[in-house]
FIRO-369082 format. One line per field, with one value per residue (C-alpha): residue number from 0; x, y, z. Coordinates in nm, 4 decimals. Layout:
FIRO-369082
k = c(NUM / ...)
c1 = c(X / ...)
c2 = c(Y / ...)
c3 = c(Z / ...)
end
This chain:
FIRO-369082
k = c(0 / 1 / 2 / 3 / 4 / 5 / 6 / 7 / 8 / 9 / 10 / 11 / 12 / 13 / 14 / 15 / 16 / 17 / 18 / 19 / 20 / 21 / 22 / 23 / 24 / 25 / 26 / 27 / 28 / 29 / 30 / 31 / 32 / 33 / 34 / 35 / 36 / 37 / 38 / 39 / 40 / 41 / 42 / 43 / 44 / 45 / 46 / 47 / 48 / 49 / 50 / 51 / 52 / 53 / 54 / 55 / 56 / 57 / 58 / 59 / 60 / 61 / 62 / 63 / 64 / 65 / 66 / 67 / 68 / 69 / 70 / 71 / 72 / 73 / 74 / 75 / 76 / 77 / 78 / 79 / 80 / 81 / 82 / 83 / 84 / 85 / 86 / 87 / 88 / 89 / 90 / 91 / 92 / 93 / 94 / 95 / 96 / 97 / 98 / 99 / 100 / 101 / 102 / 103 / 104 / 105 / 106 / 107 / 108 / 109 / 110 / 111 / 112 / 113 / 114 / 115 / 116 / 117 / 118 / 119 / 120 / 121 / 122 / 123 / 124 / 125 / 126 / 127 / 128 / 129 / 130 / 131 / 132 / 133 / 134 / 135 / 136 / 137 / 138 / 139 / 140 / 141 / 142 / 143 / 144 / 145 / 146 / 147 / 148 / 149 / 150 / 151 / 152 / 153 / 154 / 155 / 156 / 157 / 158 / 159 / 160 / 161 / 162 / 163 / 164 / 165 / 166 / 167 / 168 / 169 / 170 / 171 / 172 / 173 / 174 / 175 / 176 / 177 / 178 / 179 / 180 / 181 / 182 / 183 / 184 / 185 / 186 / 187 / 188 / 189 / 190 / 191 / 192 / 193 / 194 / 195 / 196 / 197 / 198 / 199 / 200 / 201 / 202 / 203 / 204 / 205 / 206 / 207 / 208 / 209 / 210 / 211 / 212 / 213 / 214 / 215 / 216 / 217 / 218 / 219 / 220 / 221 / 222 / 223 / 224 / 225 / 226 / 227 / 228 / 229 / 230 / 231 / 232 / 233 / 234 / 235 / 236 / 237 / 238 / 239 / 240 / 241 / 242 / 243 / 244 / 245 / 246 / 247 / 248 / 249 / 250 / 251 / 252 / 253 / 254 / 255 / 256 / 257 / 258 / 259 / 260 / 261 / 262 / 263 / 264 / 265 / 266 / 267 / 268 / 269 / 270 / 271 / 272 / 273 / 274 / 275 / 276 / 277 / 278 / 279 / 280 / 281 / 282 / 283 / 284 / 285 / 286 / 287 / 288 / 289 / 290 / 291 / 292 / 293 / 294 / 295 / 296 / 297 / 298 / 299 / 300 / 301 / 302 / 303 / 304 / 305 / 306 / 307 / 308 / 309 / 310 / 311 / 312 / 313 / 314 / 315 / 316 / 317 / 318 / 319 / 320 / 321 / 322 / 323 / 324 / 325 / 326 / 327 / 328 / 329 / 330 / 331 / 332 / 333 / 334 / 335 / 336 / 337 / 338)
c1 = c(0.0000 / 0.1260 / 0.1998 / -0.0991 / -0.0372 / 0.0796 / -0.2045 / -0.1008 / -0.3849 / -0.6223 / -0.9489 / -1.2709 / -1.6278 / -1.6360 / -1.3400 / -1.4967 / -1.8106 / -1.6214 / -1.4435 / -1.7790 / -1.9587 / -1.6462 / -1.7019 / -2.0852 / -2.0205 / -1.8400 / -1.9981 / -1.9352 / -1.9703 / -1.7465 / -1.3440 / -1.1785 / -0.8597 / -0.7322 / -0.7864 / -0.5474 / -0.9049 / -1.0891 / -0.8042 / -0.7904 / -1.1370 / -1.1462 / -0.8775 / -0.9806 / -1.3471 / -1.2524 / -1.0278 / -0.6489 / -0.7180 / -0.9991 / -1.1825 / -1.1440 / -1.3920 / -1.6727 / -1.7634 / -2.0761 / -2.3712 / -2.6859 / -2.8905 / -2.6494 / -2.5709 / -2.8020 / -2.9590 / -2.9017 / -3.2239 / -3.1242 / -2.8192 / -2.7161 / -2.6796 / -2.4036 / -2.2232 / -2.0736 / -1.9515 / -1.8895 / -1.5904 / -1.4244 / -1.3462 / -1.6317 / -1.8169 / -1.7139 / -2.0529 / -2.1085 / -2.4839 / -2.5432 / -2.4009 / -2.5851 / -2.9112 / -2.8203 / -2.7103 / -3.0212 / -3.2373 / -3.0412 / -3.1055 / -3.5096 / -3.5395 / -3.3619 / -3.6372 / -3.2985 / -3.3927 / -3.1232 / -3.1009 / -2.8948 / -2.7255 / -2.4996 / -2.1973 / -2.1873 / -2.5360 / -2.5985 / -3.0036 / -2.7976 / -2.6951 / -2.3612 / -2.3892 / -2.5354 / -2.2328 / -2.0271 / -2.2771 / -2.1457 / -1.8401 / -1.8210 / -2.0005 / -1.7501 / -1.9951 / -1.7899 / -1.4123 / -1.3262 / -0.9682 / -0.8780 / -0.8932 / -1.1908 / -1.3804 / -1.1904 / -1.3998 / -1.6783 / -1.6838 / -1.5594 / -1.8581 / -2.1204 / -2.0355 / -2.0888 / -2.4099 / -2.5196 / -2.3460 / -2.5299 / -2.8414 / -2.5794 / -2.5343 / -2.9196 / -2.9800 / -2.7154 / -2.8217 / -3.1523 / -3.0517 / -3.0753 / -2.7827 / -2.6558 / -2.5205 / -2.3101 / -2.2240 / -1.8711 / -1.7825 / -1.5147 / -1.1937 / -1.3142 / -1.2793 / -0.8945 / -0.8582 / -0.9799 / -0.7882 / -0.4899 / -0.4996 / -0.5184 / -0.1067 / -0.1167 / 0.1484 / -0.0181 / -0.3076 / -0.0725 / -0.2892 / -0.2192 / -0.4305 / -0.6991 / -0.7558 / -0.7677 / -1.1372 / -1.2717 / -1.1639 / -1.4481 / -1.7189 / -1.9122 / -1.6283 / -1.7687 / -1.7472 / -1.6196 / -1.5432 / -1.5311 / -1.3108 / -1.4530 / -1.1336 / -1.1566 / -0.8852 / -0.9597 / -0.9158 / -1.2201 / -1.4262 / -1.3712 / -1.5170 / -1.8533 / -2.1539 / -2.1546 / -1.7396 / -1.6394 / -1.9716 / -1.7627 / -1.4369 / -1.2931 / -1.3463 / -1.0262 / -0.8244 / -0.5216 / -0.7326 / -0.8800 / -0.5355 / -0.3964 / -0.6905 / -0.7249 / -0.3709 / -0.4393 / -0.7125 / -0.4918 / -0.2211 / -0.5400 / -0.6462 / -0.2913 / -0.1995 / -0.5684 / -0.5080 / -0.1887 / -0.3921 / -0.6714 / -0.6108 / -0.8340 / -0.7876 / -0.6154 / -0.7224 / -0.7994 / -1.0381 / -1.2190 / -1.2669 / -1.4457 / -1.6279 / -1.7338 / -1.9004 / -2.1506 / -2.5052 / -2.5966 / -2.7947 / -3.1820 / -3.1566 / -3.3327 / -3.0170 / -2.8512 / -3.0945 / -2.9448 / -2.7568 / -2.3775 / -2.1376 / -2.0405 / -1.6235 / -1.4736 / -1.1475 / -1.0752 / -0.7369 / -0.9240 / -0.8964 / -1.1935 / -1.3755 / -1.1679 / -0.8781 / -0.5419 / -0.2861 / -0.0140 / -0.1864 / 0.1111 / 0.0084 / -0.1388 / -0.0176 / 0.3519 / 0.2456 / 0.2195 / -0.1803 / -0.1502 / -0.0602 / -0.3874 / -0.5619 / -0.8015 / -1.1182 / -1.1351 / -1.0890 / -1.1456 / -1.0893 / -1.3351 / -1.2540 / -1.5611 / -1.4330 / -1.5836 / -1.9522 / -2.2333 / -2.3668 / -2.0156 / -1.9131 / -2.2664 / -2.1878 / -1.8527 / -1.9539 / -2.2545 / -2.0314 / -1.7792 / -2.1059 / -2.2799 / -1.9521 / -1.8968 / -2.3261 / -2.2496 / -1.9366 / -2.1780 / -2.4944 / -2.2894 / -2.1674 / -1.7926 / -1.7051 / -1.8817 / -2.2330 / -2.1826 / -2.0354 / -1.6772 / -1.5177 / -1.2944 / -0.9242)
c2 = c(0.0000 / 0.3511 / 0.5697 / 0.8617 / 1.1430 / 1.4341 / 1.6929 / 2.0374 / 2.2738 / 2.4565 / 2.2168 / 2.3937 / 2.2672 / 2.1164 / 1.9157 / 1.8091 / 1.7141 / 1.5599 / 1.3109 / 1.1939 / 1.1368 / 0.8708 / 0.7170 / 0.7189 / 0.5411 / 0.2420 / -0.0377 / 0.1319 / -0.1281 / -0.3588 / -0.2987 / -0.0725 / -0.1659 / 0.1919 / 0.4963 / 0.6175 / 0.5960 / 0.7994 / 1.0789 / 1.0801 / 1.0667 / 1.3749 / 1.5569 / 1.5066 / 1.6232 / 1.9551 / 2.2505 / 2.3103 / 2.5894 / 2.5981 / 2.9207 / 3.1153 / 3.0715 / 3.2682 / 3.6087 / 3.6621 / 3.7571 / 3.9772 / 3.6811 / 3.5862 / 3.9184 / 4.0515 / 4.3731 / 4.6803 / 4.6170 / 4.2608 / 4.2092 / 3.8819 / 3.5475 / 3.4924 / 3.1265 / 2.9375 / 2.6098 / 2.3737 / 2.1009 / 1.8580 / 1.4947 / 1.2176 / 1.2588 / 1.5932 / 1.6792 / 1.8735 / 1.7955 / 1.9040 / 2.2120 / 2.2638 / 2.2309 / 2.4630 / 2.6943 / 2.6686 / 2.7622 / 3.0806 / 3.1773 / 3.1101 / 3.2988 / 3.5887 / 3.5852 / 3.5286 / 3.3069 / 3.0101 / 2.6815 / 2.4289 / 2.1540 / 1.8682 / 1.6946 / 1.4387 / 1.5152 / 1.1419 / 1.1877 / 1.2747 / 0.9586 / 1.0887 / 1.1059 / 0.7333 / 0.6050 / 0.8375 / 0.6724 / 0.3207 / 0.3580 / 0.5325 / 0.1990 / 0.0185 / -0.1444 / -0.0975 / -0.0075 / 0.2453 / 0.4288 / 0.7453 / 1.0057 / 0.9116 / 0.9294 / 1.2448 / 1.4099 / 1.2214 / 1.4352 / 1.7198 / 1.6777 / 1.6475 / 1.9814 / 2.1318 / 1.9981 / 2.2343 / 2.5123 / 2.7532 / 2.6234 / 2.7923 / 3.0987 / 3.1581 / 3.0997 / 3.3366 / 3.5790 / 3.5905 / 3.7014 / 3.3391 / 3.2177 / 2.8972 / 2.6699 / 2.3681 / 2.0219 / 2.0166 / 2.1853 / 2.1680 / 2.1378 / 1.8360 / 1.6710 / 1.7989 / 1.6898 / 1.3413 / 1.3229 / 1.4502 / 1.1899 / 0.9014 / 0.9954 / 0.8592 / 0.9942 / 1.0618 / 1.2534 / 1.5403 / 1.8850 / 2.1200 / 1.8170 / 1.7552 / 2.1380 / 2.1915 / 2.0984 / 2.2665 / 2.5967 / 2.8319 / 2.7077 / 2.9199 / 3.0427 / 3.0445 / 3.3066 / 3.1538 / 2.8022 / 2.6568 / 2.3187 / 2.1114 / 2.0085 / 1.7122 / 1.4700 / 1.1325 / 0.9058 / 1.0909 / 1.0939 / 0.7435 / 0.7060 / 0.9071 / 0.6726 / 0.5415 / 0.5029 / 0.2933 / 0.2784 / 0.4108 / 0.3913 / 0.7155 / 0.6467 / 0.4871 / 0.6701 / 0.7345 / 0.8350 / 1.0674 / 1.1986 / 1.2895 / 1.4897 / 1.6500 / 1.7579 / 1.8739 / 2.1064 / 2.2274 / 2.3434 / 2.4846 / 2.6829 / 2.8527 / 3.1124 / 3.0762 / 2.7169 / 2.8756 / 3.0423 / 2.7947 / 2.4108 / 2.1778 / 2.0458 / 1.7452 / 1.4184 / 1.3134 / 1.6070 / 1.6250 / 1.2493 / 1.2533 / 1.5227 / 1.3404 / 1.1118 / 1.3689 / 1.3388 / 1.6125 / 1.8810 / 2.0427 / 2.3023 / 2.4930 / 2.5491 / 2.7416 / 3.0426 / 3.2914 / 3.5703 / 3.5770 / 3.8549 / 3.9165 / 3.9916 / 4.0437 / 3.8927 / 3.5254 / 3.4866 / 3.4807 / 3.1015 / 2.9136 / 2.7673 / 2.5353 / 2.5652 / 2.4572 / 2.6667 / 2.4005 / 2.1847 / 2.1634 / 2.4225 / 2.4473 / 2.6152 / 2.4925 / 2.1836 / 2.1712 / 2.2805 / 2.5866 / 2.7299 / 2.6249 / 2.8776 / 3.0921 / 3.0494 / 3.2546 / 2.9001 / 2.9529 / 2.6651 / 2.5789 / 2.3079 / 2.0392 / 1.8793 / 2.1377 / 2.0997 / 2.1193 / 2.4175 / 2.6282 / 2.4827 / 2.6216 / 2.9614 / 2.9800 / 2.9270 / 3.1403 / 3.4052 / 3.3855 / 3.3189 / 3.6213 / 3.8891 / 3.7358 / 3.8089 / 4.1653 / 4.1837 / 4.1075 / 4.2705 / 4.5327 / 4.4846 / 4.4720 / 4.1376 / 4.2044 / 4.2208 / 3.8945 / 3.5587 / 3.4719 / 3.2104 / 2.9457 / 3.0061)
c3 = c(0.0000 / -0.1011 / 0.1773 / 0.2691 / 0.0669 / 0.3477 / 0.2451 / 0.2863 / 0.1451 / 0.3159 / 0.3469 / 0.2830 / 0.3422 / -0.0314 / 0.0431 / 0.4042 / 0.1989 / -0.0913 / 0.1875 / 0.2978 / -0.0073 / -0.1440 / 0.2046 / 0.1610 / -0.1927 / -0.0277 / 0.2143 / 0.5081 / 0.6719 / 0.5330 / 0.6299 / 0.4465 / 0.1950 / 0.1693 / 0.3288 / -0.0357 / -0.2056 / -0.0424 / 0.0011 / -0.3890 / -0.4643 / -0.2186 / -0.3877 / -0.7432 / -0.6834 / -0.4936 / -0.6727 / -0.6377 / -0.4116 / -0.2210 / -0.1937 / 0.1356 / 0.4079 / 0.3153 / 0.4370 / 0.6445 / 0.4236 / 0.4766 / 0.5494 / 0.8217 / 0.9900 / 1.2676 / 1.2347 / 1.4204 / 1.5519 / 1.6192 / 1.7974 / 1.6707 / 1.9594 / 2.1580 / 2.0480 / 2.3591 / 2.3467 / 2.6763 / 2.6343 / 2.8495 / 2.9168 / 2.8793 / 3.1975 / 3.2867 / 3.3662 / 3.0199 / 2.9741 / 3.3200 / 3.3121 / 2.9513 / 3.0471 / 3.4058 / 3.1477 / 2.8993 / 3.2028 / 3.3089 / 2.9774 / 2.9730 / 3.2786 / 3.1436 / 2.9059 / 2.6117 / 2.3328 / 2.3483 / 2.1383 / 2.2999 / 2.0420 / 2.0926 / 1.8721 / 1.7239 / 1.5874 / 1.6072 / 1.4410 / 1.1193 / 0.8969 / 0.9261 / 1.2870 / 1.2943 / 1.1640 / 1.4013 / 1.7115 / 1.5461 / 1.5430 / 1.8888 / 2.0577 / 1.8609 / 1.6123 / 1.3276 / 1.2688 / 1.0916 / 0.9840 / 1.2121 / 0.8953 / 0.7928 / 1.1188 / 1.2015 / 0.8273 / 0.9515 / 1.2822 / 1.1011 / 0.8676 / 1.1496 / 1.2418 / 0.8654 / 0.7948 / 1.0607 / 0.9970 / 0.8262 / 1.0943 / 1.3170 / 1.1801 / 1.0862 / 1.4667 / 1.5797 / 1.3405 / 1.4544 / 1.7925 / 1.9466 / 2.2023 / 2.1468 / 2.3725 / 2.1947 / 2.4311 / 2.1934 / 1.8982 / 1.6348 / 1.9007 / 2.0384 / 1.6936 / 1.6615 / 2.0167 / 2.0293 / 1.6549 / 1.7680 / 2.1063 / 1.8905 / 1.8151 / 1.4710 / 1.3085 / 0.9654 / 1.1610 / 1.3029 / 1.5121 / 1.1633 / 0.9653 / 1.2282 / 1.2629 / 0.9023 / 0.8129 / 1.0856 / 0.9309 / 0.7894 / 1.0464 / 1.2642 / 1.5311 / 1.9354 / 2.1459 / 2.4009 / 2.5048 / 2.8534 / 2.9142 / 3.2249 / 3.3707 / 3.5641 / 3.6505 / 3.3533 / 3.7215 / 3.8628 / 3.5225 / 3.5128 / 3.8805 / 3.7808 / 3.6153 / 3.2423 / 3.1976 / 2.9788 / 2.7797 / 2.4520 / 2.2757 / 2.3640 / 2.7387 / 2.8400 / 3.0802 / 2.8685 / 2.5604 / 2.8218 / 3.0049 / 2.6525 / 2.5579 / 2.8292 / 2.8068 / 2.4713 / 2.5617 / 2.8395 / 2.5801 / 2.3253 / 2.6804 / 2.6495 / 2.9286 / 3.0842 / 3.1519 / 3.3988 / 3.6156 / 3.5637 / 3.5796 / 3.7483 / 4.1266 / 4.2184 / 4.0977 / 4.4996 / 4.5432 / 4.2362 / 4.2663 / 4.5925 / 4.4768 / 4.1684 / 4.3661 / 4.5571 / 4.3640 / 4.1072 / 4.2538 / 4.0735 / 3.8355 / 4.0808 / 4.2940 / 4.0473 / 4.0504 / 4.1898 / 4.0058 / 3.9733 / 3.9571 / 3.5981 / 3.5234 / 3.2398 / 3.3406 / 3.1984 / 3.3988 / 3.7318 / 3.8827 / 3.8763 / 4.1902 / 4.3860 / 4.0896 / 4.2246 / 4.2071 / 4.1988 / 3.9340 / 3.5352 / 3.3326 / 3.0012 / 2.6732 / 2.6055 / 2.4149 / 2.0228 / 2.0447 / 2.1956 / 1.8715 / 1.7485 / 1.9425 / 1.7506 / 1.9905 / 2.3612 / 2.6063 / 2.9738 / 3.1898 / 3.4636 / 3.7332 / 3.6616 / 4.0251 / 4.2300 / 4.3268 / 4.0537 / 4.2007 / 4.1955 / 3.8660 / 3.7244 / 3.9001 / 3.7452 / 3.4170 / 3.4601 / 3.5510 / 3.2398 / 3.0251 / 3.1325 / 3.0649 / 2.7328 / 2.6219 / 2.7400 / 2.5002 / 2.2159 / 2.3118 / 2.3069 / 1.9406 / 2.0670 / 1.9383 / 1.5569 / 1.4082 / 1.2667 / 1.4419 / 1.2465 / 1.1618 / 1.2801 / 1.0999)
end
């Protein structure tokens, strides 16, 4: 078998798309011969250079009258708590009277996101570039869904987003599937706002209900990702890292508390360096790894070891700085994009 051609151009959304449709053509569920096809089947069917991500247009950018949604994206490690803390979120929103939409990747109602949900229970096998478009894929069928929402003036609040995909990629350390080709189809999607990492230790994940149930949840798949998140985070993940693994452990095992206890209102700050709840200030910091020049998107990292009820307030109070920012049309009339 030839080796993988090393592709160096920019992807675009065509070439994303192109990927999946040669993959679509084949018995997917059958085991792939050569992951060579489907690269040049990709290749061929998309242009030499691939046009520029494309500007915002009228029917995407909010009014004056309008200001557009705010687009905030939670990550972290497989039981990190992430749904939890999205539907806390969704109902801060609702009783602001704010129109949100909350939506979750992989997308798995999709039928590219039923063969993402297949191979993620391990049902079928498939090679790590063409899951990784897969993924990537996921994400672009909803794209312009995204930017008509945020547009409209509705806040949306994602369980993952594009840098999970490079992430999880990236952990798999397969040499052909380096951070520059993993982030690479992600560019020209809808960019967030701002993007909270749950940080919790992959030990105390792995002691919280469900582990296991998937293929990414094994706790050196988990310990690398994390890591890389920690490098994406950059300087906030100094000042920011999550607790040690022995407290956020026996916290993980306290039961998750009613919506209802995260009512009350939080101080807003503008300041992203601040530590978070119960952050340890002795814990390695983030942002000297090989990710951290990856970093387009504003990452915060919140410690998802502290109770459910200060990790809510914590994010609550990051969340609510970063909707004044673009009520306030200081971070553009129109969402960007990821670069």
């Amino acid at each position: 078998m030839t080796p993988l051609p090393t592709l160096s151009l920019t992807y675009s959304g065509s070439l994303v798309v192109a990927c999946v449709d040669a993959f679509l053509a084949a018995n997917w569920h059958a085991r792939m011969a050569s992951i060579n096809d489907l690269a040049t089947a990709a290749i061929a069917s998309s242009s030499a250079s691939p046009p520029p991500p494309q500007q915002q247009t009228s029917s995407t950018t909010a009014t004056a009258s309008t200001p557009r949604g705010a687009f905030i994206v939670l990550e972290g490690l497989d039981r990190s708590g992430k749904t939890t803390q999205v539907k806390l979120l969704e109902q801060r929103f609702v009783e602001a009277g704010r129109p949100v939409k909350v939506m979750r990747f992989p997308d798995r109602s999709t039928p590219i996101g039923q063969m993402i949900d297949s191979y993620l229970k391990s049902d079928v096998a498939m090679e790590d570039h063409v899951i990784h478009l897969l993924f990537s894929a996921n994400r672009w069928e909803a794209a312009a869904h995204i930017s008509a929402l945020l547009a409209a003036g509705t806040t949306l609040v994602c369980d993952r987003f594009h840098l999970s995909g490079i992430a999880y990629s990236a952990a798999k350390r397969n040499p052909a599937l380096p951070l520059p080709w993993a982030a690479g189809p992600e560019r020209g999607l809808p960019r967030p706002d701002l993007v909270l990492f749950l940080d919790l230790d992959e030990r105390a994940a792995r002691a919280r209900g469900g582990w296991g149930d998937e293929r990414y949840e094994r706790e050196a798949m988990q310990a690398r990702v994390r890591a890389i998140f920690r490098d994406m985070a950059g300087a906030d993940a100094a000042a920011a890292a999550a607790t040690a693994s022995t407290t956020a452990a026996a916290t993980a095992a306290a039961p998750t508390t009613t919506a209802a206890s995260t009512s009350a209102p939080a101080s807003a700050s503008t300041s992203d360096s601040t530590p978070t709840a119960g952050a340890s200030a002795s814990a390695p910091a983030g942002g000297h790894g090989p990710a951290a020049a990856l970093r387009s998107e504003e990452i915060a990292v919140v410690d998802a070891g502290a109770s459910v009820e200060d990790v809510a307030e914590e994010i609550w109070r990051r969340v609510e700085a970063k909707v004044r920012q673009v009520d306030a049309g200081e971070l553009g009339a129109a969402v960007s994009v990821v670069e």
